[in-house]
N, CA, C and O atoms as a GROMACS GRO file, in nm:
protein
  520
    1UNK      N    1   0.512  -1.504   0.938
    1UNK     CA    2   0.410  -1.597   0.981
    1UNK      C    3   0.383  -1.701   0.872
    1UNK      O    4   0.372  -1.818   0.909
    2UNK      N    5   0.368  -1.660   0.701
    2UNK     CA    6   0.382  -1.737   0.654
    2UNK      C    7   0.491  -1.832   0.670
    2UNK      O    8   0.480  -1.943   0.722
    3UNK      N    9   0.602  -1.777   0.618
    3UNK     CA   10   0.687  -1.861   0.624
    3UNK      C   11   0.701  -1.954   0.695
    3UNK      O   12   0.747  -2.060   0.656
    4UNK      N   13   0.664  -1.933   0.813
    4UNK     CA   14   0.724  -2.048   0.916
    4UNK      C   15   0.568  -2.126   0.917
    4UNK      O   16   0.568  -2.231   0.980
    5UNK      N   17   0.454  -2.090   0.862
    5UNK     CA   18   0.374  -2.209   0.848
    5UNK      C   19   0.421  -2.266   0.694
    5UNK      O   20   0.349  -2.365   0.683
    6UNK      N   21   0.487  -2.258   0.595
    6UNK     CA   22   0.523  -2.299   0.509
    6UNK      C   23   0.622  -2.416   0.552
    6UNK      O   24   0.603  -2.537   0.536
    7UNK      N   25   0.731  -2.354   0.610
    7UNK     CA   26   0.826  -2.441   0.685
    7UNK      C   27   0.804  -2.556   0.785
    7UNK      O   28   0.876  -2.655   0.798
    8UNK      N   29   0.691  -2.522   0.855
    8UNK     CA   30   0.660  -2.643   0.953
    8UNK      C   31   0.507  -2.689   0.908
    8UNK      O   32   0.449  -2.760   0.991
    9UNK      N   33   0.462  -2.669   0.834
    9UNK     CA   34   0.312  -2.727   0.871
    9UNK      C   35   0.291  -2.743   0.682
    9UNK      O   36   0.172  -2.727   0.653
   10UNK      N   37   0.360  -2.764   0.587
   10UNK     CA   38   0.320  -2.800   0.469
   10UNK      C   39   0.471  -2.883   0.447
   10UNK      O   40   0.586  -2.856   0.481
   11UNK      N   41   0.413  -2.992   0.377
   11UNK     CA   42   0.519  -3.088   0.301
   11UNK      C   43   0.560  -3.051   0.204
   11UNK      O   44   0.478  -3.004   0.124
   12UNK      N   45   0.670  -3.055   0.175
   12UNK     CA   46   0.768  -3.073   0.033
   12UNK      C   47   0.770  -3.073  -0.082
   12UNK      O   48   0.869  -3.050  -0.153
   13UNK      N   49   0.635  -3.104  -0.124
   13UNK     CA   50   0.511  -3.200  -0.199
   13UNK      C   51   0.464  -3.018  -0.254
   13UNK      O   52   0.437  -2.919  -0.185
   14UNK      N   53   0.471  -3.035  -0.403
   14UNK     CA   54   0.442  -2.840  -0.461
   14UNK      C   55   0.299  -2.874  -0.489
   14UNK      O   56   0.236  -2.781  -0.539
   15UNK      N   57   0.213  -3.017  -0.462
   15UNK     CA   58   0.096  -2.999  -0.477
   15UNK      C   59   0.048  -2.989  -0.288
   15UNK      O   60  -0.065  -3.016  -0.247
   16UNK      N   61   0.137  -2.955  -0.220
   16UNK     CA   62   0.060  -2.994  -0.081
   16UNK      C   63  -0.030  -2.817  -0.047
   16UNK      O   64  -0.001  -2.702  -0.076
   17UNK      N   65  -0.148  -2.882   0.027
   17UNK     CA   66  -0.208  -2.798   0.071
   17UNK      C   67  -0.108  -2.706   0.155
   17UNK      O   68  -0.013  -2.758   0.213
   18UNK      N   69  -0.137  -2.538   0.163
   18UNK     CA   70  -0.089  -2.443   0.294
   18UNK      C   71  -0.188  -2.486   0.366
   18UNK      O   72  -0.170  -2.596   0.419
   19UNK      N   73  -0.278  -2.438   0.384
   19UNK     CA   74  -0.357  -2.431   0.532
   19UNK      C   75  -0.485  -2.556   0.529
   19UNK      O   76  -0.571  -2.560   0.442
   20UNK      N   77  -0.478  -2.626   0.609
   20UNK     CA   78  -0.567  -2.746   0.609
   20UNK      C   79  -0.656  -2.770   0.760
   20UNK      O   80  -0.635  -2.718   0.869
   21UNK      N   81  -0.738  -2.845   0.729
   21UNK     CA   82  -0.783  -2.882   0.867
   21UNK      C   83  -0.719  -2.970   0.974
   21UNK      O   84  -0.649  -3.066   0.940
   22UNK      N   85  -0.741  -2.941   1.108
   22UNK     CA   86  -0.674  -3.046   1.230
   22UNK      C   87  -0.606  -3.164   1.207
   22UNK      O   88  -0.499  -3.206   1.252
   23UNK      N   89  -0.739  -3.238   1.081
   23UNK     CA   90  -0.709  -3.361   1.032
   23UNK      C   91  -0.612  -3.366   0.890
   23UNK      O   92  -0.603  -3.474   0.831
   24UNK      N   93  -0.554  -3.270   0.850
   24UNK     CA   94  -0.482  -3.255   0.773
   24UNK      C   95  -0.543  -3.261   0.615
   24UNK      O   96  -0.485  -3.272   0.507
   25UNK      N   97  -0.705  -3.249   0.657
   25UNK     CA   98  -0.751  -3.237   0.507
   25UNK      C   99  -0.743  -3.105   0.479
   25UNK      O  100  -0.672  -3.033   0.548
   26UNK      N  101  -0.829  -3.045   0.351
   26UNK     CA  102  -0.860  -2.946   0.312
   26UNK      C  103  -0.966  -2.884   0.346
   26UNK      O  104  -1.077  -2.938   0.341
   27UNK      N  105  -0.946  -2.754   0.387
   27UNK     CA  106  -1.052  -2.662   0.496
   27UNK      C  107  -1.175  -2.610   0.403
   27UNK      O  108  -1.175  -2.521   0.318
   28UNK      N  109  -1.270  -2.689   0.443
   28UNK     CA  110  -1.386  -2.619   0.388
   28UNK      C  111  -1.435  -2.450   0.421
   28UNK      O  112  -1.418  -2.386   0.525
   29UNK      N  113  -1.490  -2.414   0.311
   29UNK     CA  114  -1.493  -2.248   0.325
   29UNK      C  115  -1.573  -2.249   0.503
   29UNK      O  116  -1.530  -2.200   0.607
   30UNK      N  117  -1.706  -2.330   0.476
   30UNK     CA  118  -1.822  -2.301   0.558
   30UNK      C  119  -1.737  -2.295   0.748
   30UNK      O  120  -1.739  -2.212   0.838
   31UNK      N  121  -1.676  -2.422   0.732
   31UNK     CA  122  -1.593  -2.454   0.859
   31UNK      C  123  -1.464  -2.344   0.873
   31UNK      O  124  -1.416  -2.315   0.982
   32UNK      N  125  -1.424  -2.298   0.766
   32UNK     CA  126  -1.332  -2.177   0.747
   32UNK      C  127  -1.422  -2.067   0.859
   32UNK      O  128  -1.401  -2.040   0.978
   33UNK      N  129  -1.498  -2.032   0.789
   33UNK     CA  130  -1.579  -1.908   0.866
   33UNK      C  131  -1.649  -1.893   0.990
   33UNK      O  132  -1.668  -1.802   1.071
   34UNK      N  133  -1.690  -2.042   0.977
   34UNK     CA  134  -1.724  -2.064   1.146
   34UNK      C  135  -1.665  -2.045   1.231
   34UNK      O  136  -1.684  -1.966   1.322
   35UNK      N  137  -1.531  -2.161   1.203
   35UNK     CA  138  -1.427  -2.155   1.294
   35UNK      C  139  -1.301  -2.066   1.340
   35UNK      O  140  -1.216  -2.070   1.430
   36UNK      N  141  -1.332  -1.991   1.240
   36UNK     CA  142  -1.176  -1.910   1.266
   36UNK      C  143  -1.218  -1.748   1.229
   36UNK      O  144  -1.212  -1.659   1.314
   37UNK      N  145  -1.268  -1.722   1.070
   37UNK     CA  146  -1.307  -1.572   1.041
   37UNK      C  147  -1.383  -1.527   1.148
   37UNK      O  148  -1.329  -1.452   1.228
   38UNK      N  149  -1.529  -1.568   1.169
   38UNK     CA  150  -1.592  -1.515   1.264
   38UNK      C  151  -1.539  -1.464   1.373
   38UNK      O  152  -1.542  -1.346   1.408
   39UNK      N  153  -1.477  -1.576   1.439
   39UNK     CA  154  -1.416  -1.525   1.585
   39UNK      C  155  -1.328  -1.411   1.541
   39UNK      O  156  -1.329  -1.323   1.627
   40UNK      N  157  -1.245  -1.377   1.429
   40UNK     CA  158  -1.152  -1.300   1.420
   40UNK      C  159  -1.158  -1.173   1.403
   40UNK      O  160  -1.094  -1.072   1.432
   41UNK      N  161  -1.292  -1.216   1.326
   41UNK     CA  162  -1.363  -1.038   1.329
   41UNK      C  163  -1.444  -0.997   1.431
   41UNK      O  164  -1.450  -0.879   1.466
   42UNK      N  165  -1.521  -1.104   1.493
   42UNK     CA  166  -1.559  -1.015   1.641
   42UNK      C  167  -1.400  -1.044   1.727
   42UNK      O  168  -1.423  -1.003   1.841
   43UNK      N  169  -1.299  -1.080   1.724
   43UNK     CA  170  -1.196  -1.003   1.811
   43UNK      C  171  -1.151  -0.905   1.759
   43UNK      O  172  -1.071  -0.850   1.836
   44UNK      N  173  -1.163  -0.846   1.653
   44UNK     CA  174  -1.070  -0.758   1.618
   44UNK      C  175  -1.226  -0.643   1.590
   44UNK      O  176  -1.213  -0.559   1.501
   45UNK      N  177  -1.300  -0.645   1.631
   45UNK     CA  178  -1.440  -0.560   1.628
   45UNK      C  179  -1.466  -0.534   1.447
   45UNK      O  180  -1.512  -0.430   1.398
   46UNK      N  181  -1.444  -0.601   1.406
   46UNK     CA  182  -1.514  -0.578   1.241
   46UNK      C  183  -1.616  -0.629   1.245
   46UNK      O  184  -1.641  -0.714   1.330
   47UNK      N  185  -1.715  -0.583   1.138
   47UNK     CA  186  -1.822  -0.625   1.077
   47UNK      C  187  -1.833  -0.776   1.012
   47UNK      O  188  -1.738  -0.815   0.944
   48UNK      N  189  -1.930  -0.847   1.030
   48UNK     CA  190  -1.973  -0.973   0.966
   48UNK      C  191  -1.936  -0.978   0.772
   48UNK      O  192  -1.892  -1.059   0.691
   49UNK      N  193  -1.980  -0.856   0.773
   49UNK     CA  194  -1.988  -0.822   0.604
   49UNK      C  195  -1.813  -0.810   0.559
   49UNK      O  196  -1.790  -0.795   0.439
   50UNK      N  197  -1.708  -0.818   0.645
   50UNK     CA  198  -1.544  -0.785   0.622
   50UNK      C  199  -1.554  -0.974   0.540
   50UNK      O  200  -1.610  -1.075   0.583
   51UNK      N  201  -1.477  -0.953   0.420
   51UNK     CA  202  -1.443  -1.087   0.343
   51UNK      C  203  -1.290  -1.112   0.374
   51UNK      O  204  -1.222  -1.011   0.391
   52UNK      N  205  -1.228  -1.239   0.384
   52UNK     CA  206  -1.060  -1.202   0.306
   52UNK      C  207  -1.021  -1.158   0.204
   52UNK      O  208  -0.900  -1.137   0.195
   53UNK      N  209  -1.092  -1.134   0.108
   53UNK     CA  210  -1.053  -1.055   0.012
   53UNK      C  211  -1.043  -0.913   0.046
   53UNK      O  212  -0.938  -0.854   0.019
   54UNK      N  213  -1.149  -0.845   0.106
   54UNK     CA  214  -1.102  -0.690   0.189
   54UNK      C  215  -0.964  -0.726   0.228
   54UNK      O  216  -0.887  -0.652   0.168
   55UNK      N  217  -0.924  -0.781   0.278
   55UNK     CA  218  -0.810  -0.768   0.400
   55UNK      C  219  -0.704  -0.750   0.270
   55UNK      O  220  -0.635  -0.649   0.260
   56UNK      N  221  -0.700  -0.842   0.189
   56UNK     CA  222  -0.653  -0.836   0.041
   56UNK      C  223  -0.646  -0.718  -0.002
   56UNK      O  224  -0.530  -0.679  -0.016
   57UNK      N  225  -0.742  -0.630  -0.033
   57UNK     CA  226  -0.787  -0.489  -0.129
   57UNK      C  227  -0.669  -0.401  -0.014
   57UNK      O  228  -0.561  -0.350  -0.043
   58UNK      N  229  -0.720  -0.407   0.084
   58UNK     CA  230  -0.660  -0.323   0.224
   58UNK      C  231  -0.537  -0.319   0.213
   58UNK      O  232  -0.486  -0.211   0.184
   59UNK      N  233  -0.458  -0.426   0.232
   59UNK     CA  234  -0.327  -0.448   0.183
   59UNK      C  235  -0.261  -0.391   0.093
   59UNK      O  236  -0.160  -0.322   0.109
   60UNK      N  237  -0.317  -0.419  -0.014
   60UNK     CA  238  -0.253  -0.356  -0.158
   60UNK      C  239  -0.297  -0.189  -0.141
   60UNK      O  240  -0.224  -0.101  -0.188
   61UNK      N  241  -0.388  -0.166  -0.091
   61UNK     CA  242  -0.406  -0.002  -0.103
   61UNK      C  243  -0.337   0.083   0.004
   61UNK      O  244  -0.308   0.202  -0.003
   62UNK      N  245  -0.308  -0.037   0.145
   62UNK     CA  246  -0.184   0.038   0.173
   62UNK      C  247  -0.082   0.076   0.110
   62UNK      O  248  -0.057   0.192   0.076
   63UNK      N  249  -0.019  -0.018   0.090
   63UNK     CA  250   0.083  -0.062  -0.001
   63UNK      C  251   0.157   0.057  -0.131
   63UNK      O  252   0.268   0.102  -0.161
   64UNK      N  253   0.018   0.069  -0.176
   64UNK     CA  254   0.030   0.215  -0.308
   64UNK      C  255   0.036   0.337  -0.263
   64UNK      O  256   0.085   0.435  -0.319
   65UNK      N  257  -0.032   0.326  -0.128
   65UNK     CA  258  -0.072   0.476  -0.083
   65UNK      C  259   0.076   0.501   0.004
   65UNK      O  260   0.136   0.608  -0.011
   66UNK      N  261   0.128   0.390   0.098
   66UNK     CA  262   0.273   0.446   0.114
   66UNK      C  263   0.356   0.450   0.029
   66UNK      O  264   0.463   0.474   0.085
   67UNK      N  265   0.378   0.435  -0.130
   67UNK     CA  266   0.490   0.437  -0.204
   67UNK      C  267   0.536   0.336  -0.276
   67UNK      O  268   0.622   0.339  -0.364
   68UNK      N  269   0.469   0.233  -0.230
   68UNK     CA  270   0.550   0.106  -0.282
   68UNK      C  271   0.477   0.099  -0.416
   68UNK      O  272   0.364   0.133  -0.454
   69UNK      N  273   0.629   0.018  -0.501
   69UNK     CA  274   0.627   0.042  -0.645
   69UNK      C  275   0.485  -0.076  -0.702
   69UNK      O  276   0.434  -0.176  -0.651
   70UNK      N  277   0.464  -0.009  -0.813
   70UNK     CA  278   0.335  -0.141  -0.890
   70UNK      C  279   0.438  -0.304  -0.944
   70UNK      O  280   0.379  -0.411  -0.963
   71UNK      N  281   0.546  -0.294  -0.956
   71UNK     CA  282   0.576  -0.396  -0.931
   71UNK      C  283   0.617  -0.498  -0.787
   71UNK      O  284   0.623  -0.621  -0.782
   72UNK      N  285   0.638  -0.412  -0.694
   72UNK     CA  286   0.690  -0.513  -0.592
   72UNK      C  287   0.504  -0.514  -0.527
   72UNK      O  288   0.507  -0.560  -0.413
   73UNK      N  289   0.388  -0.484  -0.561
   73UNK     CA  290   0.239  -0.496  -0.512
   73UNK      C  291   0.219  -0.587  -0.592
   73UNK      O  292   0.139  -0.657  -0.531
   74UNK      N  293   0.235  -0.632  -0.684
   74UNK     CA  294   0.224  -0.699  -0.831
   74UNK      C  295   0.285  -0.821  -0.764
   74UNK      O  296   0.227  -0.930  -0.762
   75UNK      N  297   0.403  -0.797  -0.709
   75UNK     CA  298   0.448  -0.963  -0.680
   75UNK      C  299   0.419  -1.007  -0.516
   75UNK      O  300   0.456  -1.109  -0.458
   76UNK      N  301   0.345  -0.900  -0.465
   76UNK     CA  302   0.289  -0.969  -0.343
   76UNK      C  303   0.146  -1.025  -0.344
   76UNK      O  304   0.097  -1.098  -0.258
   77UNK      N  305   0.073  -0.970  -0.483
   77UNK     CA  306  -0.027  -1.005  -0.441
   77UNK      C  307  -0.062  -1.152  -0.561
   77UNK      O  308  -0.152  -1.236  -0.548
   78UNK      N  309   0.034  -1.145  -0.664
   78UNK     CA  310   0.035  -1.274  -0.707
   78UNK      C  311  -0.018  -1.251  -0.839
   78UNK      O  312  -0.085  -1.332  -0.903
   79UNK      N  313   0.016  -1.137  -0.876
   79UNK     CA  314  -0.083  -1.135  -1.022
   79UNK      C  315   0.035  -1.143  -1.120
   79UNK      O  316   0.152  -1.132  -1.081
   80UNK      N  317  -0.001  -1.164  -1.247
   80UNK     CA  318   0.038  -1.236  -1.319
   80UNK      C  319   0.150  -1.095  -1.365
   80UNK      O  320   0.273  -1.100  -1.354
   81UNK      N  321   0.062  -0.961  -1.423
   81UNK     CA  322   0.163  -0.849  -1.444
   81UNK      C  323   0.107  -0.746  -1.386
   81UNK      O  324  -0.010  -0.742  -1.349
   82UNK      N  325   0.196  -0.647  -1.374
   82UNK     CA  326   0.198  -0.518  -1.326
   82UNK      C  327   0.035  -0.453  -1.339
   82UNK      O  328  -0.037  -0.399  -1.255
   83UNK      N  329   0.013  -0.486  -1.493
   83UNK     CA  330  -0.119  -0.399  -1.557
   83UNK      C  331  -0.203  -0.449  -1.496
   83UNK      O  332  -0.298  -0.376  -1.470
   84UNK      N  333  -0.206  -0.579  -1.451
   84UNK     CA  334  -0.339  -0.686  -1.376
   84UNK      C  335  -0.306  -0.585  -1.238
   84UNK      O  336  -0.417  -0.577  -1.186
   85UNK      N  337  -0.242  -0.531  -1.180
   85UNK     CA  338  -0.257  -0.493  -1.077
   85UNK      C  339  -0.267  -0.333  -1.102
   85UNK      O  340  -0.312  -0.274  -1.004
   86UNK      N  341  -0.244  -0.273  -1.182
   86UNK     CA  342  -0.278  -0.116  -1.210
   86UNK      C  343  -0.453  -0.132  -1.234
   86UNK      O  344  -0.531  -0.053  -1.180
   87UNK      N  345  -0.483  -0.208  -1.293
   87UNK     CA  346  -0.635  -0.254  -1.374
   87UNK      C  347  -0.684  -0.237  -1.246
   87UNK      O  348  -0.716  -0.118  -1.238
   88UNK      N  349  -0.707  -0.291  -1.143
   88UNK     CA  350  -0.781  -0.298  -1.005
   88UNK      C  351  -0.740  -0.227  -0.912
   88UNK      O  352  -0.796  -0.203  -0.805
   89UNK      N  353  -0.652  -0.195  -0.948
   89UNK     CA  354  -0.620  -0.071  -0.802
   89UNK      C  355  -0.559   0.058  -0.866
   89UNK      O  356  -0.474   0.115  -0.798
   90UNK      N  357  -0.586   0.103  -0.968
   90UNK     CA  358  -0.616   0.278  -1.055
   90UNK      C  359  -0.681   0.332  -0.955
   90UNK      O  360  -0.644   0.429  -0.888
   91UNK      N  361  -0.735   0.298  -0.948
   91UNK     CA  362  -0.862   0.414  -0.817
   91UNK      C  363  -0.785   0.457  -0.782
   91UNK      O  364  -0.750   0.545  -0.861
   92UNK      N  365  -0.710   0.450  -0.683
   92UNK     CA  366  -0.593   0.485  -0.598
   92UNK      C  367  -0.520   0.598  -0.591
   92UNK      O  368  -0.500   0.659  -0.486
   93UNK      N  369  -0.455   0.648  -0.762
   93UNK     CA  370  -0.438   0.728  -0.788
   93UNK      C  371  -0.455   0.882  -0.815
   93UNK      O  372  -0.373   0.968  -0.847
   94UNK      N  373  -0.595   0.886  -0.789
   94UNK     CA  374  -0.683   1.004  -0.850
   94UNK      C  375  -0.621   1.112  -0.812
   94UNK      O  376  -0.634   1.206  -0.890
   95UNK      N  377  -0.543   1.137  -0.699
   95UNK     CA  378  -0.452   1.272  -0.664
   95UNK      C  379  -0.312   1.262  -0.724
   95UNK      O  380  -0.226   1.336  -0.677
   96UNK      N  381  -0.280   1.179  -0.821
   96UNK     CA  382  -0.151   1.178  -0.801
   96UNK      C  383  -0.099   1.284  -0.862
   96UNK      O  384  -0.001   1.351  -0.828
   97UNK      N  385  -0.221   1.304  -1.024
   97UNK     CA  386  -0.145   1.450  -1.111
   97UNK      C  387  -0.158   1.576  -1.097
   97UNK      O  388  -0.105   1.662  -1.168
   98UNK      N  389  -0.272   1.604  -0.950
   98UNK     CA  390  -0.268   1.707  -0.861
   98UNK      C  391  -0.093   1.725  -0.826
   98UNK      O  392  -0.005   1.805  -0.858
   99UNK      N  393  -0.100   1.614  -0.751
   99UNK     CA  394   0.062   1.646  -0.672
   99UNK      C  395   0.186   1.654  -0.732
   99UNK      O  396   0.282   1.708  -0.677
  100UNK      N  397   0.189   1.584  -0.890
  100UNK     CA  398   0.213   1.608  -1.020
  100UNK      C  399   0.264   1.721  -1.049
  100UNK      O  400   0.380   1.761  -1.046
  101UNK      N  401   0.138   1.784  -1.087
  101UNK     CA  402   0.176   1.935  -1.138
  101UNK      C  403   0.226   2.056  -1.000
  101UNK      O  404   0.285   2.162  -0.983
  102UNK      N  405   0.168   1.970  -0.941
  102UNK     CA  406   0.252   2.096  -0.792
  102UNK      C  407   0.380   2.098  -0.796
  102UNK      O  408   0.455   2.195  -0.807
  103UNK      N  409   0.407   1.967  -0.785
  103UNK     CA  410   0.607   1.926  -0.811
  103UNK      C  411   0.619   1.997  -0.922
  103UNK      O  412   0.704   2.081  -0.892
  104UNK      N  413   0.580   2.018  -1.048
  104UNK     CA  414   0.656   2.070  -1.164
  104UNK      C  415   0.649   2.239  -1.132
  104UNK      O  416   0.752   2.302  -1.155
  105UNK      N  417   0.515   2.321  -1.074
  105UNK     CA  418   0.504   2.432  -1.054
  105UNK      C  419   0.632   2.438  -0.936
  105UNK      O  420   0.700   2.540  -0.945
  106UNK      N  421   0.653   2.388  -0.881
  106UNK     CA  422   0.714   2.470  -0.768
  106UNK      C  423   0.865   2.525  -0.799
  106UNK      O  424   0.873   2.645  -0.774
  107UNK      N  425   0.959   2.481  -0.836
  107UNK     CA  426   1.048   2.538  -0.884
  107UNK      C  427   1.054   2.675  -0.922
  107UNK      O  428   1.117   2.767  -0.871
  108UNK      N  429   0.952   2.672  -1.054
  108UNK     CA  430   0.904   2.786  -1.112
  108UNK      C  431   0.895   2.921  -1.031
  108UNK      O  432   0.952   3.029  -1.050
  109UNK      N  433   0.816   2.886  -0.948
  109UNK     CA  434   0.675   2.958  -0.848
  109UNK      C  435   0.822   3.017  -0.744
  109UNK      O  436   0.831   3.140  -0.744
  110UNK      N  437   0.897   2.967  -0.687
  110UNK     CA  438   1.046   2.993  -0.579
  110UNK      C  439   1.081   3.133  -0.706
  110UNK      O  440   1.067   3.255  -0.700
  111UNK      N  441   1.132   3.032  -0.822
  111UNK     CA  442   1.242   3.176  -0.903
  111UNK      C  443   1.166   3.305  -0.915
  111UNK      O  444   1.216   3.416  -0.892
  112UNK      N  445   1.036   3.284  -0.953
  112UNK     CA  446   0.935   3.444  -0.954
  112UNK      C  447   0.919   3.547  -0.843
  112UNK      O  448   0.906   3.669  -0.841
  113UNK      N  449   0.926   3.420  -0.720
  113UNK     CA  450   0.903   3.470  -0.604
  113UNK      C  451   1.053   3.543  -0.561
  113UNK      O  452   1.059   3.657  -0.515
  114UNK      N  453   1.143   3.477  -0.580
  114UNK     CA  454   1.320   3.519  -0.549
  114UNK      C  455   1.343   3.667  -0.682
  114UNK      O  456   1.411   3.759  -0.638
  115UNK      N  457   1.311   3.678  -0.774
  115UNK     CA  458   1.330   3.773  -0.884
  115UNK      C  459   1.257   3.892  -0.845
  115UNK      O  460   1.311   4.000  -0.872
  116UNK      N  461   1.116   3.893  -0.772
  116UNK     CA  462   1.089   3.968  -0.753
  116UNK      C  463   1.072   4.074  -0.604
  116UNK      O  464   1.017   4.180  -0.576
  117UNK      N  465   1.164   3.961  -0.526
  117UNK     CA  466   1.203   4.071  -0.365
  117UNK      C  467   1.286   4.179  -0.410
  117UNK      O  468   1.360   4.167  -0.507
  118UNK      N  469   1.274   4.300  -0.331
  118UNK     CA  470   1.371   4.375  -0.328
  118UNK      C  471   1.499   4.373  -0.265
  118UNK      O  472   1.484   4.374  -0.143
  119UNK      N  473   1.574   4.372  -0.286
  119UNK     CA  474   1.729   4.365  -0.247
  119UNK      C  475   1.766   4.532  -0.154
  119UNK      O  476   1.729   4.647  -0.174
  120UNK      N  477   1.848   4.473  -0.059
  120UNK     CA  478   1.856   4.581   0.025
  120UNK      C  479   2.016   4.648  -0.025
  120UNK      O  480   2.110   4.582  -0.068
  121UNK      N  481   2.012   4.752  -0.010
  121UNK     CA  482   2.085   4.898  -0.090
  121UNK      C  483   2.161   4.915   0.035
  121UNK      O  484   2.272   4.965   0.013
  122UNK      N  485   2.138   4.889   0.163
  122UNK     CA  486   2.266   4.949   0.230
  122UNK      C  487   2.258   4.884   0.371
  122UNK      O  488   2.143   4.851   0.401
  123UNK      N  489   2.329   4.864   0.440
  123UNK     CA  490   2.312   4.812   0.594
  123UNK      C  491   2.306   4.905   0.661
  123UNK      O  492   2.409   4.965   0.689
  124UNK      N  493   2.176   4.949   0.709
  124UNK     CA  494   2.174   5.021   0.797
  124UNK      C  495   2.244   5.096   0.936
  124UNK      O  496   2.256   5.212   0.976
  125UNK      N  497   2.295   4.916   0.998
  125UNK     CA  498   2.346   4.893   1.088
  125UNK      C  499   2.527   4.990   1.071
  125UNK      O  500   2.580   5.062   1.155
  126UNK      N  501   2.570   4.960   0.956
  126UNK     CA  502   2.704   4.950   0.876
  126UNK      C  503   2.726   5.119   0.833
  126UNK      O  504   2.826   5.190   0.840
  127UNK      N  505   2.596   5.145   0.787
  127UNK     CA  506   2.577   5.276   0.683
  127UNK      C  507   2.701   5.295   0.582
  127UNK      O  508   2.766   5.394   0.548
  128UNK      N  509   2.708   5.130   0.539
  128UNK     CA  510   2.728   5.129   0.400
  128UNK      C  511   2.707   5.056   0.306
  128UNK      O  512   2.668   4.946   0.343
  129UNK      N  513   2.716   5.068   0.180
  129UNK     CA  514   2.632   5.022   0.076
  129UNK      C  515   2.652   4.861   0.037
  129UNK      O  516   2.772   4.835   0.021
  130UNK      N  517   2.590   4.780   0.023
  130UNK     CA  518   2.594   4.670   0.016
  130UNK      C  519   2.644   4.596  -0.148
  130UNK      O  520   2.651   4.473  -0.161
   0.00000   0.00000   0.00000
């Protein structure tokens, strides 16, 4: 969607506005919100209090929470480095060295569990020794 408003609706020009008004000026916030946020959040049933910047935060915390690396979030959301984007979205993490140390226990936790079954002495079925 960007793209193709990049492609058809901004000039050539690396100082040209992306998104402008009808008249091809620059969109005031106030007329921003009137005209377009509002309606978008009562169509989409959000709250008055939802900013574009939420939609922003939302994004990126998808983003971490499915997997995606701190650099490729880093270059979507435009920050300068990685740490500018660890700095504000750390929260995120708070389970990770839970799940951490589970991954390192588990290995472990299988061999104790495998060392200590008993091994069967004869096939019953066979009535002989295994």
């Amino acid at each position: 969607m960007v793209a193709l408003q990049l492609r058809d609706g901004v000039a050539a020009d690396p100082e040209a506005l992306v998104f402008t008004s009808g008249t091809g000026t620059p969109l005031r916030n106030s007329n921003f919100r009137r005209r377009v946020w509002q309606q978008a959040l009562e169509a989409a049933g959000l709250p008055e209090t939802v900013r574009p910047l939420d939609l922003r935060h939302t994004c990126a915390s998808l983003l971490i929470r499915r997997g995606a690396s701190i650099k490729a979030v880093q270059q979507q959301l435009g920050h300068s480095t990685p740490i500018v984007t660890l700095n504000v979205y750390a929260h995120l993490f708070n389970d990770d060295l839970d799940r951490l140390y589970e991954g390192l226990d588990a290995p472990f936790s299988e061999r104790r569990t495998a060392s200590r079954r008993p091994e069967a002495l004869s096939d019953p079925q066979k009535g002989t020794q295994k």
